[in-house]
N, C-alpha and C positions, 0 to 999 in steps of 0.2 A: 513567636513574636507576641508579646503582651504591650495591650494599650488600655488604659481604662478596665472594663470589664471583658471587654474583647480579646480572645487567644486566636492566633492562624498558625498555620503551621504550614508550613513550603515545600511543597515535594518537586523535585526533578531528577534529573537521570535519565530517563530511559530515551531521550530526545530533548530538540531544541526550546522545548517549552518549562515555562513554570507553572505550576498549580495552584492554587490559595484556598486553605482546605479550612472550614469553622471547627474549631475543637468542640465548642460547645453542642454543635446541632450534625458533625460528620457528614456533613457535606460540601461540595466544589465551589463556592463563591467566584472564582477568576481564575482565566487561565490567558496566560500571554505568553508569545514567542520570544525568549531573551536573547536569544546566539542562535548563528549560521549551522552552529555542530551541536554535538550532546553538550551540555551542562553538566560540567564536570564539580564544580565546588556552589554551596549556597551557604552562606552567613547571614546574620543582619545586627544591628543595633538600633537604641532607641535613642529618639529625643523627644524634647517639651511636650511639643505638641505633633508629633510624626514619627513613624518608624523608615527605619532605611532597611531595605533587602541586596544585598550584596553576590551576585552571581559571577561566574568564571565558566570559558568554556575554552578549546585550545583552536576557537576562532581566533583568538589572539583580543582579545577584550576581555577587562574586566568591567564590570557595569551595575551602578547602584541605582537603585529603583526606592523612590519616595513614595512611601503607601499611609494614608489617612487612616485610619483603622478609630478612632475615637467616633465610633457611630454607633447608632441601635440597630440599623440595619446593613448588615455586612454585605447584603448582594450589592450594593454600589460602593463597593471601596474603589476609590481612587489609584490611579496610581502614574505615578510620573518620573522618566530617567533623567538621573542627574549628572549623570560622567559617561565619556564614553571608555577611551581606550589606556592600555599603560602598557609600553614598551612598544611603541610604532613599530611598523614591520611594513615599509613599504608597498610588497609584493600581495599580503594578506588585506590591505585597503580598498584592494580593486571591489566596485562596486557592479554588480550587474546590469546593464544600460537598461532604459524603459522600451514596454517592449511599444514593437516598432510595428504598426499592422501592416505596411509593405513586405517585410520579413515573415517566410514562413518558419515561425518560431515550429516547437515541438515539445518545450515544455510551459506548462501552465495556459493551455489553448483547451478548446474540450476535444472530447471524440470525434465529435459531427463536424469541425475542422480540419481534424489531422485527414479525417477519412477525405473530407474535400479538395485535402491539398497531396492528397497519394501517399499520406504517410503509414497509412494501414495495410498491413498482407496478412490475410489470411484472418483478417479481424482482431489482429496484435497489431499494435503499433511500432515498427520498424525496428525505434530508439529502443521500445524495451525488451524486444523481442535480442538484439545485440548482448544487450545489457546482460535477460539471461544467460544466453550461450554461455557466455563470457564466463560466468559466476559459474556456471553445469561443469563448464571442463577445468578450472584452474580455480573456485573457492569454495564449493561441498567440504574439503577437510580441511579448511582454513578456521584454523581452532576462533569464538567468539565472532563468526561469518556475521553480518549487519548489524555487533555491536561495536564492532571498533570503528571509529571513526576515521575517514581518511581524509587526505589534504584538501584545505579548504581553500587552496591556491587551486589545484588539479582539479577539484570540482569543480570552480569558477571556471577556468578554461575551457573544460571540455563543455558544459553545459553550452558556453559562449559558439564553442565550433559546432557542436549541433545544431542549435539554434538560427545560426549564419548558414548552415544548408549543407559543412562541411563535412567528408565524408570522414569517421574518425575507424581508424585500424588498430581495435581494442587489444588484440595480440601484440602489439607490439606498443600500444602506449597507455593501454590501462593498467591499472591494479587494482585489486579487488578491494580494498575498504574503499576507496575513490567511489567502483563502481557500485559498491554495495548503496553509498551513501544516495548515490543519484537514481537510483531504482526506486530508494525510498521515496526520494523527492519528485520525483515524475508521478507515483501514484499522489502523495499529499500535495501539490500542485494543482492537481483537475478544479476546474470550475465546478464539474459537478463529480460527487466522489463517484468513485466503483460502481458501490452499492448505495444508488439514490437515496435518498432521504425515504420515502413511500416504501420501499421494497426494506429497508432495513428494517423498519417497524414489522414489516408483513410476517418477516424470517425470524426475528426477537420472535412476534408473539406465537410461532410457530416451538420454537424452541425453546420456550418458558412453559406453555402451557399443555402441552402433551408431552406424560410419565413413559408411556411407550415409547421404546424407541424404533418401533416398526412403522407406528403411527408419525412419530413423528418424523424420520424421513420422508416421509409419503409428505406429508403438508412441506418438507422443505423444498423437493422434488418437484413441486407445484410454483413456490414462490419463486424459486430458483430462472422454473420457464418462463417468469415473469419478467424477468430483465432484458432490457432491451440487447439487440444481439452481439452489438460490439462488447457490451459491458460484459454478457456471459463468457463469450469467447476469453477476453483478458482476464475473467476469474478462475475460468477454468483452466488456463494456462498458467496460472502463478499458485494454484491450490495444487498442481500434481508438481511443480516445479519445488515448492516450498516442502513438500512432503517429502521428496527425493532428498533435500539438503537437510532433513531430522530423520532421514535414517541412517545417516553418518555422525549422528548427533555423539558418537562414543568419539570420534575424533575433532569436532567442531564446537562441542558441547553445547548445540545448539538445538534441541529437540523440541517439535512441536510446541510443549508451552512458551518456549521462550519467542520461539517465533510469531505464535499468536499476538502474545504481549506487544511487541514489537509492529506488526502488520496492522493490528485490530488500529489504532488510528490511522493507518495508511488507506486504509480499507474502507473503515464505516468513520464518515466525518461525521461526529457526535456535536449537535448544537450546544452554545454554552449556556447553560444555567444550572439551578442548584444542584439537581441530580444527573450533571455530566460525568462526574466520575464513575458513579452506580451505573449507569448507561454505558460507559464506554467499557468496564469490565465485564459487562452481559455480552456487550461486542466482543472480545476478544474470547469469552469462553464459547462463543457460536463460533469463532474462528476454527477454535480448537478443534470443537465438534466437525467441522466443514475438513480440517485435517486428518482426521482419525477416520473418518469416513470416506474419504475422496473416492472411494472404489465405486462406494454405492450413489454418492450424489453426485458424479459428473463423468463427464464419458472421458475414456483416457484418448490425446489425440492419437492413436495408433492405432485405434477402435474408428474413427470414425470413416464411415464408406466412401468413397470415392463415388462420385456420380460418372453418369454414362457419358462417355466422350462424345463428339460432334458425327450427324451418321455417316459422312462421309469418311471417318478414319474406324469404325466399328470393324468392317471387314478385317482389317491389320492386326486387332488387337486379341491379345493371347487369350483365351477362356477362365485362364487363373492367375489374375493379377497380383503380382505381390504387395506386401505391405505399403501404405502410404506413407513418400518421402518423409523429411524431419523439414521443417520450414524454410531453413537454410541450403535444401537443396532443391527448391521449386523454382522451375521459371516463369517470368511472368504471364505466358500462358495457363500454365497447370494452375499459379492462383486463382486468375479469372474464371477460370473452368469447374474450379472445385466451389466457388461461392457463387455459382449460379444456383446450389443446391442450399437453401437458409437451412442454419444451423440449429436453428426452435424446432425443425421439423425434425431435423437426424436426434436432437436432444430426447423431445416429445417421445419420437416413435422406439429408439433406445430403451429407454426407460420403461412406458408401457408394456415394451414386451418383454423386458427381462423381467418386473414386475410380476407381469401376470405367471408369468412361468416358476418364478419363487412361491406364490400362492400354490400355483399346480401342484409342486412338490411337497409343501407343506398338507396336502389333502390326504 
């Protein structure tokens, strides 16, 4: 788009947002949420005194956005929608209601909520912990796994029967772009993302500025214990989860870079200004990294030790315990039993000693 001396150029795709990128200086002036789904088609044309940006997604809207661009300073471009929809679609209109703080919603609430209102096991969140299953047994080989978009009716629903406290039976009424899409949107949801604002910079400057890569796991291994315990918990279940679904990447074609690309805003909510884009690609290549490495920077859950049961049941219990369940097969006891033991400390003390023992070897 050219106005004046002023060129932008409009990137979308990879999700619901647009971009507004200065040709002149290559960097992110504005980024807005155009559509419920990916953004499939962007156009624009000019007038007198304004340009029109013309986007399409198969939320069932096509929608044109009035943008000011005749300025010297492009970090305050304007921008303002002029149309909404073409070809109504009854069913696709439904609007998500406000939420309602009687309602214990489950998406867009933070952690310290959900945990308040029981929605956490095991320091996953219930909804997303479903969601993976879901995706683990029926979308690993589902060719373009969280790039295809799914029904933007069947998101609305199901988000709506979670949200209302309903119990939803993903086997038999999910499908995988549906659930892929709402995984997405549970993580970019959060009030506060993943990876806080503070701890994101920690982990960048960690991964920018150490050439070693022994060193620099060691500093990430560090920032890593730095987040708070729900957040690591949730990272570290969707970082060995995501890795699982790119090593199928020959029949999904979905392998680690793509996923990074994809997650990195899900993940690290990048504040907007000029260098958000430069920022949010630093995000996604620490993703990457945090993929390729998941052995060494996070403990796989079937690593983690079981704490000692209560002493009156010790005498009962066998001397060599087998492996610990998978999530979906714990009962409400074995949860509360297993997070009487904080997970900073199994992380911490993990680490430390396989740590030290890698040095040993290396002596």
């Amino acid at each position: 788009m050219h106005q004046g001396q002023n060129s932008i150029l409009a990137i979308a795709g990879d999700d619901e947002t647009v971009r507004l990128c200065d040709v002149g200086t290559e960097k992110c002036v504005c980024e807005f949420q155009a559509h419920e789904t990916r953004v499939k088609a962007v156009d624009s044309f000019s007038m007198e005194d304004y340009c029109v940006l013309v986007t399409a997604s198969n939320d069932g809207f096509i929608k044109m956005w009035k943008l000011h661009l005749n300025q010297s300073d492009l970090s305050s471009v304007r921008i303002r929608k002029l149309n909404a929809k073409v070809s109504p679609d009854p069913t696709a209109s439904a609007v998500v209601p406000e939420f309602d703080p009687t309602v214990r919603h489950v998406f867009g609430v933070s952690l310290e909520r959900l945990r308040e209102d029981g929605h956490l096991v095991w320091g996953v969140p219930l909804v997303l912990r479903h969601m993976v299953e879901f995706l683990d047994r029926n979308g690993v080989h589902q060719r373009g796994l969280f790039r295809l978009s799914g029904s933007v009716v069947r998101t609305r629903q199901l988000r709506l029967r979670w949200d209302s406290g309903e119990r939803v039976d993903l086997q038999q009424e999910g499908d995988v772009p549906t659930i892929a899409c709402l995984l997405k949107l549970f993580l970019r949801e959060l009030p506060t993302p993943l990876v806080p604002e503070p701890q994101r910079k920690e982990l960048v400057q960690s991964y920018t500025e150490y050439a070693d890569e022994a060193e620099m796991n060691r500093s990430l291994r560090g920032n890593l214990c730095c987040l708070p315990d729900d957040n690591l918990s949730i990272l570290s279940y969707l970082i060995h989860f995501l890795s699982r679904v790119a090593t199928h990447s020959q029949s999904n074609h979905m392998p680690a870079e793509n996923l990074a690309m994809i997650f990195g805003p899900c993940i690290f909510h990048v504040p907007a200004g000029p260098k958000m884009l430069e920022e949010q690609n630093v995000c996604n290549a620490l993703l990457l990294h945090l993929l390729r490495h998941q052995s060494v920077l996070f403990i796989s859950p079937h690593r983690v030790p079981l704490p000692l049961p209560p002493q009156d049941t010790v005498a009962s219990t066998p001397s060599s315990s087998p492996p610990p369940p998978t999530l979906s097969a714990l009962s409400d006891f074995e949860v509360r039993l297993m997070f009487n033991f904080p997970l900073r400390e199994i992380f911490t003390f993990f680490y430390e000693t396989r740590f030290m023992s890698m040095e040993h070897l290396g002596q």
